[in-house]
C-alpha positions as CSV (number, residue, x, y, z in Angstrom):
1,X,-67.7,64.0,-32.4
2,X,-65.6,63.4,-29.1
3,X,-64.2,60.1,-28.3
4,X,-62.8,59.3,-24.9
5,X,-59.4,57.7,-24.9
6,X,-57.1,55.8,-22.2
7,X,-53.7,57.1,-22.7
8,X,-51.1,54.1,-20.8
9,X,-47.8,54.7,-22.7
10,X,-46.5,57.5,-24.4
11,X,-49.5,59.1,-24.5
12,X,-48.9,60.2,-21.0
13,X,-45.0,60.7,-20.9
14,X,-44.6,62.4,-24.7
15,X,-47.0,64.9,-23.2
16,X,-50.3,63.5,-26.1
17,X,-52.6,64.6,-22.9
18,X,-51.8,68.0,-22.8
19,X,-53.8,69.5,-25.3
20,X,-57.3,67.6,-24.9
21,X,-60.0,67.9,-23.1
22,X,-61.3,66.4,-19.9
23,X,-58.1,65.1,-18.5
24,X,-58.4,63.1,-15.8
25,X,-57.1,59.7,-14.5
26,X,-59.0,56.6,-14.5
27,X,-58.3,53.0,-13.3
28,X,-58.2,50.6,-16.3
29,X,-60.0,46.9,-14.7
30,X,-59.5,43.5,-16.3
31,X,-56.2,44.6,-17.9
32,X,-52.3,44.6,-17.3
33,X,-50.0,47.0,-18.3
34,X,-46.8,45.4,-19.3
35,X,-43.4,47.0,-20.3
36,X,-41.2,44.2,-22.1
37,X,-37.0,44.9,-21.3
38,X,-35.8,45.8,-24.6
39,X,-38.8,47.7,-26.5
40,X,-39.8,52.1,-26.0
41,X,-43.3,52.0,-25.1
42,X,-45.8,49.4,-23.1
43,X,-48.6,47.3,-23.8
44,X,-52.1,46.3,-22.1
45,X,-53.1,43.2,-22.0
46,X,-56.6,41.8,-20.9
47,X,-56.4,40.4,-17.7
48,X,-58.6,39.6,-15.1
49,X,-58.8,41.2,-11.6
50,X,-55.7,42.9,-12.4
51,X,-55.7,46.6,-13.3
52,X,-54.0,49.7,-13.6
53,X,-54.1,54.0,-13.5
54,X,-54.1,55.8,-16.7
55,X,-55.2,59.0,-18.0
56,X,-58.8,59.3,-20.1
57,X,-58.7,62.4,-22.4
58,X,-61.3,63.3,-25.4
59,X,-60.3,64.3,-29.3
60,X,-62.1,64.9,-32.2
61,X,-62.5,62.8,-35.3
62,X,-58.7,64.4,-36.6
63,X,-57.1,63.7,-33.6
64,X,-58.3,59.9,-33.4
65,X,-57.3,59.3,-36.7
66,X,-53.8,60.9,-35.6
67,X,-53.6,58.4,-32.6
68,X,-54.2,55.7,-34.9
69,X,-51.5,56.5,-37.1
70,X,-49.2,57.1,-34.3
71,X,-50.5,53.9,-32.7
72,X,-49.8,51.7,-36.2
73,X,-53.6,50.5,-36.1
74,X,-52.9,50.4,-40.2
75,X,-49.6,48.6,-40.0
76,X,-51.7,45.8,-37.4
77,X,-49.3,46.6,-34.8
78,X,-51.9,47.9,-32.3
79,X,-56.1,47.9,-32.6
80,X,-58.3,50.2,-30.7
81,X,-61.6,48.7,-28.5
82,X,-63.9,50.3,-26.4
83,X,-63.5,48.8,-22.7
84,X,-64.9,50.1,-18.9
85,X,-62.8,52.4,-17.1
86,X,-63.1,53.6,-13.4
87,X,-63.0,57.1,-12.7
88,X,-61.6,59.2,-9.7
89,X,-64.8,59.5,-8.2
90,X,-65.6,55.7,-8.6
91,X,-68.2,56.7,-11.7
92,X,-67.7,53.7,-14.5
93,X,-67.6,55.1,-18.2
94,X,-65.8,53.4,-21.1
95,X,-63.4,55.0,-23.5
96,X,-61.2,53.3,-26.5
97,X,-57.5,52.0,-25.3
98,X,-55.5,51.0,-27.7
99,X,-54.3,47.3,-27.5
100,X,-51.5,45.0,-29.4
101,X,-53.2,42.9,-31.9
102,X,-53.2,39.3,-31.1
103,X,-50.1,39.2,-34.6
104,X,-48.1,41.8,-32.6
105,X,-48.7,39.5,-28.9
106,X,-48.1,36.4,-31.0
107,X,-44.6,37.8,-33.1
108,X,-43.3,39.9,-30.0
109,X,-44.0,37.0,-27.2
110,X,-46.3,39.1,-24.8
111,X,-47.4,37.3,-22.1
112,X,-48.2,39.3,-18.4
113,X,-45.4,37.2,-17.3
114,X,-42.5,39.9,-19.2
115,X,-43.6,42.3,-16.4
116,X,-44.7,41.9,-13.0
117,X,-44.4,45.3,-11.6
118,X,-45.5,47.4,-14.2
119,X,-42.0,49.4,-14.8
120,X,-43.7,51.8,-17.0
121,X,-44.3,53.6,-13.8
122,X,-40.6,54.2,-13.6
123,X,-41.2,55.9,-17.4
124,X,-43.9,58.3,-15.5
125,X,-41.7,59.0,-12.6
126,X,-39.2,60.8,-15.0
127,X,-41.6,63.5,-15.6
128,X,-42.3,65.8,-12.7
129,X,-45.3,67.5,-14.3
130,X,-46.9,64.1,-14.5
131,X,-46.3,63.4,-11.2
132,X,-47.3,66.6,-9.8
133,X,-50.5,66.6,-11.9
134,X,-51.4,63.1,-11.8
135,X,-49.8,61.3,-8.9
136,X,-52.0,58.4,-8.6
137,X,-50.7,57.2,-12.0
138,X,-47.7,55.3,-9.9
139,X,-50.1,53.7,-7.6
């Protein structure tokens, strides 16, 4: 079975994209992408009218369990949902995006509030092939 995924974080910048299939950017709506000073990788939080580019990719059954792993789903650091995303070509499809559960939000602080400008986008302008291959992903 394939499962679409929205890759925000490391997913993009560790390179996680470049084996799957059906890479393509998509706009994520009714969320924020926040990047808190002090930690290595962002967060999405739901909020509304905001939203934000990210890549959508497929795996298998292995590699979601791999992404959940790497994501510490079993740990309750992060949980995975299903939500709408937006593609290139203005087509609506969903896909799972992993987001901090509300124990990680509550013992971290998250609020949209830690990051107004989405400075993950400085994290993707430090890869080139990114950039090249993707450069809606800082707009």
């Amino acid at each position: 079975m394939q499962f679409s995924i929205v890759g925000y974080g490391t997913f993009i910048t560790r390179g996680l994209w470049k084996d799957k299939k059906n890479v393509e950017v998509c706009l994520v709506p009714d969320f924020i992408r926040i990047f808190p000073e002090g930690h290595w990788f962002p967060f999405a939080l739901p909020f509304k009218d905001k939203s934000f580019w990210a890549l959508k990719f497929e795996v298998n059954d292995q590699e979601l369990k791999q992404l959940d792993y790497y994501e510490g789903v079993d740990s309750g650091l992060f949980k995975r949902i299903d939500t709408e995303i937006i593609l290139k070509n203005n087509t609506k499809s969903s896909a799972l995006i992993y987001i901090p559960t509300e124990k990680t939000i509550e013992t971290l602080h998250l609020t949209p509030e830690l990051d107004s400008e989405d400075r993950w986008k400085n994290e993707i302008r430090k890869n080139s092939e990114v950039v090249k291959k993707f450069p809606e992903l800082l707009l």
